[in-house]
C-alpha positions in Angstrom: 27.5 -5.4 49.3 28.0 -2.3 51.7 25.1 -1.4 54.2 23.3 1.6 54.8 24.0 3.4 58.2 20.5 3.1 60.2 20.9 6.8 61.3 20.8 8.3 57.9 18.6 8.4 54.8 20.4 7.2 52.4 18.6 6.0 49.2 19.2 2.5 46.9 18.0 3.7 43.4 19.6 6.6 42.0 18.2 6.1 37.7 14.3 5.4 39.6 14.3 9.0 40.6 17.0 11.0 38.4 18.4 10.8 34.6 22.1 11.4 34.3 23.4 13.4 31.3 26.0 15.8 30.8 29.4 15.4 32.6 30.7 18.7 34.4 34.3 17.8 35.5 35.9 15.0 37.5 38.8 14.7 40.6 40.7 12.2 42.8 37.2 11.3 44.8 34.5 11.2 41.7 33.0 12.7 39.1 30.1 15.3 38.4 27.3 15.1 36.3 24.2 17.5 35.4 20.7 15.4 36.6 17.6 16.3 37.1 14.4 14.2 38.7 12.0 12.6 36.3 8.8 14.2 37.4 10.5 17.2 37.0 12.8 20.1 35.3 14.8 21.4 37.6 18.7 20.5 37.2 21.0 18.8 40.0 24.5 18.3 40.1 25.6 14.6 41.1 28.8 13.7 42.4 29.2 9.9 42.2 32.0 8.2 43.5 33.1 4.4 44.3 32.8 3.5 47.7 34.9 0.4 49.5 35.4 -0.9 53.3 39.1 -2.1 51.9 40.2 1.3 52.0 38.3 3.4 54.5 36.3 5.6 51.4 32.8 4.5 52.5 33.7 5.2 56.1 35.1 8.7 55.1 32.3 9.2 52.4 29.8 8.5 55.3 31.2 11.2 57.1 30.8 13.4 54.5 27.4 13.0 54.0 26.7 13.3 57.9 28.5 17.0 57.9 27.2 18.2 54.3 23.6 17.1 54.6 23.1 19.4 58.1 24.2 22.6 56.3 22.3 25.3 55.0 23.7 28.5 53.9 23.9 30.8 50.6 27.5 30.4 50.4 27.8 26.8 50.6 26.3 24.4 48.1 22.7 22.4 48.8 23.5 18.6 49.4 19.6 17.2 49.0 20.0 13.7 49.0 22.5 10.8 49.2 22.1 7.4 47.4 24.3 4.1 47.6 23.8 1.7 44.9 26.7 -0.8 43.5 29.3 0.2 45.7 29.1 3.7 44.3 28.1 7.0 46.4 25.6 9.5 44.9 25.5 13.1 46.3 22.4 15.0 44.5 23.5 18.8 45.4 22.9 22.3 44.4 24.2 22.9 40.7 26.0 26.2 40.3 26.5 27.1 37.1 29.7 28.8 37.0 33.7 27.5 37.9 36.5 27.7 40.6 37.2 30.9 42.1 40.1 31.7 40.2 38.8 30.4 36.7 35.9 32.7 37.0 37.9 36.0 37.7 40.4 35.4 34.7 37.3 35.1 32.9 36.1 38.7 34.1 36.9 41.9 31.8 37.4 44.0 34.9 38.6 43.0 38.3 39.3 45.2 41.2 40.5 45.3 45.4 36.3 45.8 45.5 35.4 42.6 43.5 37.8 40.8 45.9 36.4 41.9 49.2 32.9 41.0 47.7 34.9 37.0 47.6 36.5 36.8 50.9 33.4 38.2 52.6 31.3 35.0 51.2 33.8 32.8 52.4 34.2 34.0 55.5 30.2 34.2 56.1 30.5 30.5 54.9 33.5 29.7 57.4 31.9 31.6 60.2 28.6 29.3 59.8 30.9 26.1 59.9 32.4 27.0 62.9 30.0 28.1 64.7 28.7 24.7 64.1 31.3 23.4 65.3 32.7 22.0 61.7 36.0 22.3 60.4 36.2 22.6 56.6 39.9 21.9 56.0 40.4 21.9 52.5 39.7 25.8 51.6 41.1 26.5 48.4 40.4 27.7 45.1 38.7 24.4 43.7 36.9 24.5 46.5 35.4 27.8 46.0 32.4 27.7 43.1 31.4 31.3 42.0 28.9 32.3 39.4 26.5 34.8 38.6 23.3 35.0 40.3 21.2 36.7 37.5 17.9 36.1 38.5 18.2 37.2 41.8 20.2 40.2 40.7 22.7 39.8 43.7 26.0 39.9 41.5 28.9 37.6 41.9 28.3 34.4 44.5 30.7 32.6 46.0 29.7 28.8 47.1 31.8 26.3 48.7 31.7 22.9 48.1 33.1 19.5 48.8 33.5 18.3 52.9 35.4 15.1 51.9 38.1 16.4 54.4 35.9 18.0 56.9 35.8 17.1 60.5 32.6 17.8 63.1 34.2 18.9 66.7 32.7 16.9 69.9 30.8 19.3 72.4 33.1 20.9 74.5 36.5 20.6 72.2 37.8 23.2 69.9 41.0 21.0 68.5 41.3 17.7 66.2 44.5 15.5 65.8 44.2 14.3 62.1 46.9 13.5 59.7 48.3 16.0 57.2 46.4 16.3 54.5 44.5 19.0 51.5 46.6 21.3 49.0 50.0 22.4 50.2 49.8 25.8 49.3 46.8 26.5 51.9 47.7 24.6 54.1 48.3 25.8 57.8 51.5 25.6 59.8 49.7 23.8 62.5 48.5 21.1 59.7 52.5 20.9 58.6 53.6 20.7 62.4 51.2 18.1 62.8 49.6 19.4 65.8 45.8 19.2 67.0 44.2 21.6 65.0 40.6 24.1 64.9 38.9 26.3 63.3 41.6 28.7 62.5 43.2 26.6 59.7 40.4 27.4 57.9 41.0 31.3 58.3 44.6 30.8 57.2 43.3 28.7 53.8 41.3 32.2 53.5 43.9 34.2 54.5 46.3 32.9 51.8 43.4 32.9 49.0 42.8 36.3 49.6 46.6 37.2 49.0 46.4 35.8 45.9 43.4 37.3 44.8 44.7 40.6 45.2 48.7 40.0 44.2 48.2 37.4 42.0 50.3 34.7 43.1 51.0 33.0 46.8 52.5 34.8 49.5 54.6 31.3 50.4 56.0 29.5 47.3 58.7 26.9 46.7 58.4 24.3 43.7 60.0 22.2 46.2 57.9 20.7 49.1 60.4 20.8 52.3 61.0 24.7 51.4 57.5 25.4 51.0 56.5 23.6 53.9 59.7 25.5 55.8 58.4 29.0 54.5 54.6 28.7 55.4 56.1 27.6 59.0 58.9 30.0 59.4 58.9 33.2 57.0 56.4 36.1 57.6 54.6 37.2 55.1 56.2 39.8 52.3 54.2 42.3 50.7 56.8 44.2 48.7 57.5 41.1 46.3 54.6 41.4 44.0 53.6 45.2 44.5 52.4 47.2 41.7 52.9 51.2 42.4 50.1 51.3 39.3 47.9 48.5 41.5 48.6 49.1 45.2 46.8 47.2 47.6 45.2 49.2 50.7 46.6 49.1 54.2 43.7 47.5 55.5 43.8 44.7 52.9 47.3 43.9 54.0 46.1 44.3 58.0 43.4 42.0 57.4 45.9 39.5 55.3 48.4 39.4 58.2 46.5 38.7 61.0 44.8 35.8 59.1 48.1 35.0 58.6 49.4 34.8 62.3 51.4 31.5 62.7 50.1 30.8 65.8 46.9 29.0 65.2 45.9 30.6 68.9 46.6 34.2 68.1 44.8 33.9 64.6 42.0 36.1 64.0 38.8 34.2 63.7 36.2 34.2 61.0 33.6 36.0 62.9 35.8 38.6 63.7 37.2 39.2 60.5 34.0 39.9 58.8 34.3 42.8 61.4 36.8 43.8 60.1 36.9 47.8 58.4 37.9 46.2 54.9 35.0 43.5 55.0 32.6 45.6 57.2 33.4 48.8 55.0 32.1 51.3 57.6 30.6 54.4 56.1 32.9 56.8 54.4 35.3 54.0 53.0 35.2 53.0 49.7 37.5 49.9 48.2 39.4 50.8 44.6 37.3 50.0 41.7 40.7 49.9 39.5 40.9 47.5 36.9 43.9 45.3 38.4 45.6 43.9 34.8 49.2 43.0 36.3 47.3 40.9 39.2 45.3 39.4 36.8 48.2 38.6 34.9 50.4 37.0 37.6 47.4 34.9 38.6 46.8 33.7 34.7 50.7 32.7 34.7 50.1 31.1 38.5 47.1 29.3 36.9 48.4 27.7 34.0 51.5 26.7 35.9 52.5 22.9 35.9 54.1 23.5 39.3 51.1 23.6 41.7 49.8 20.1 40.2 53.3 18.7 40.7 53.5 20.0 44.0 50.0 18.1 45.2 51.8 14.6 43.6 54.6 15.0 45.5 52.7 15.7 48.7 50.5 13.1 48.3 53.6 11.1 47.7 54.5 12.1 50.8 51.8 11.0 52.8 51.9 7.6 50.9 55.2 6.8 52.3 55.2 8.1 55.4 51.4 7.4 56.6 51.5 10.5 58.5 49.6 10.5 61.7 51.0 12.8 63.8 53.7 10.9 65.6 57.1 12.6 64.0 55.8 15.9 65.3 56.0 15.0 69.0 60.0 14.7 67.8 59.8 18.1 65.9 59.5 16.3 62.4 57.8 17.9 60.2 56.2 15.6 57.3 59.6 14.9 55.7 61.3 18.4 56.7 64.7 18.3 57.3 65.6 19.8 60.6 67.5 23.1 60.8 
């Protein structure tokens, strides 16, 4: 029987206050569920997930909890409550009715450089609030990323993000983190790869390659192989000629902003703050974002979707880490997760 931390709230009987129905969608660390509380209507989201001491998930679920149940902002989901019953943990959070970031924009009959800018500013509001608390999210990407309608508040599209399983608190005074490698290849950071103590600006990266996407349709580093992806995301700069449209161009300031959240050295990144200062986020007066319908991004990112290859490439890095128990160590001898030196 596991024990409750004294220095959280953390509740023993989930079914005397909630009723579980309808399943949403499930991943490597739980499941999700509709609920709501029995002395009233309103619906919850539950994620429930087994919890163990063998294998460090109630130690990392724990730290989950500590992060997530301290925030509060309108781009990032609500936790409300945490329960631990039977070696399973219950988070009772915000339920957005809506789908990954991606899912919900093939779903849209229009889609423009506009629509996008309206994402990545949410994010980065939601970035810029972790890090000035000191909170590392590392594990921005696209599943990551819930985004729905807001109808009864009449606000439009909102972007919230979710899930902290990977996230790490700094100590006062510290703005870097050794942890092992670990989150969806494609976002992640060359200082993650190079296994090197890392901050805040991993996170902008994550965004920086998102936004990319959103407005090319596919990633700006990509290699169904690990080692080469891993070698281009450390080593190649970033090509904006590949996937250009001449009948979908993307704006000069889009491609500014993409590049210097795209600055290899985690140092010389631009931060999150300072990229909602940006003039393509900020939008000062006079400039005005396309409102094309972009059909050939959407396209790429339908075929980058439904591809097999991104799901193959997460096995294999998880593979990866299984083997090698990464913890840093290899990079002190320039070894890059299993890169092959040049």
């Amino acid at each position: 029987m596991l024990c409750k931390p004294k220095n959280m709230k953390i509740s023993d009987n989930f079914e005397a206050k909630y009723t579980l129905y309808d399943y949403i969608n499930g991943g490597t660390y739980g499941k999700v569920y509709k609920c709501c509380k029995k002395d009233e209507k309103m619906e919850y989201a539950v994620k429930i997930q087994d919890v163990s001491l063998n294998d460090n998930s109630y130690v990392r679920t724990l730290t989950e909890a500590k992060i997530w149940t301290c925030l509060e902002h309108k781009n990032i989901v609500k936790l409300y409550e945490c329960f631990l019953q039977d070696d399973q943990f219950y988070f009772v959070m915000e339920l957005v009715l809506g789908s990954n970031l991606f899912d919900e924009i093939l779903r849209k009959s229009t889609y423009s450089e506009k629509n996008a800018c309206l994402y990545i500013k949410q994010i980065l509001s939601a970035l810029a609030y972790l890090h000035v608390n000191k909170i590392i999210h590392r594990d921005v990407k696209p599943d990551n990323i819930m985004l729905y309608q807001d109808l009864q508040k009449g606000s439009g599209s909102v972007v919230k993000l979710v899930d902290f399983g990977l996230a790490r608190k700094l100590e006062n005074g510290k703005n870097r983190v050794e942890c092992a490698p670990s989150g969806a290849p494609l976002y992640l950071a060359p200082e993650t790869i190079m296994e090197v103590a890392l901050g805040f600006p991993v996170d902008v990266w994550s965004c920086g390659v998102i936004m990319y996407i959103l407005l090319y349709g596919s990633p700006p580093f990509w290699s169904e192989d690990t080692n080469k992806l891993f070698l281009a995301i450390i080593g190649t700069e970033v090509d904006f000629t590949t996937c250009s449209d001449e009948k979908e161009p993307v704006s000069f300031l889009a491609n500014d902003l993409i590049q210097e959240m795209l600055v290899k050295e985690q140092n010389d990144r631009i931060t999150a703050s300072e990229a909602l200062e940006h003039p393509w986020i900020a939008q000062p007066k006079g400039l005005k974002l396309s409102r094309e319908h972009r059909r050939s991004t959407l396209e790429r990112l339908s075929k980058f979707r439904r591809s097999t290859s991104v799901f193959e490439l997460q096995q294999r890095f998880n593979g990866m880490k299984m083997e090698s128990g990464l913890t840093g160590e290899r990079s002190r001898n320039k070894q890059y997760l299993d890169v092959p030196a040049s």
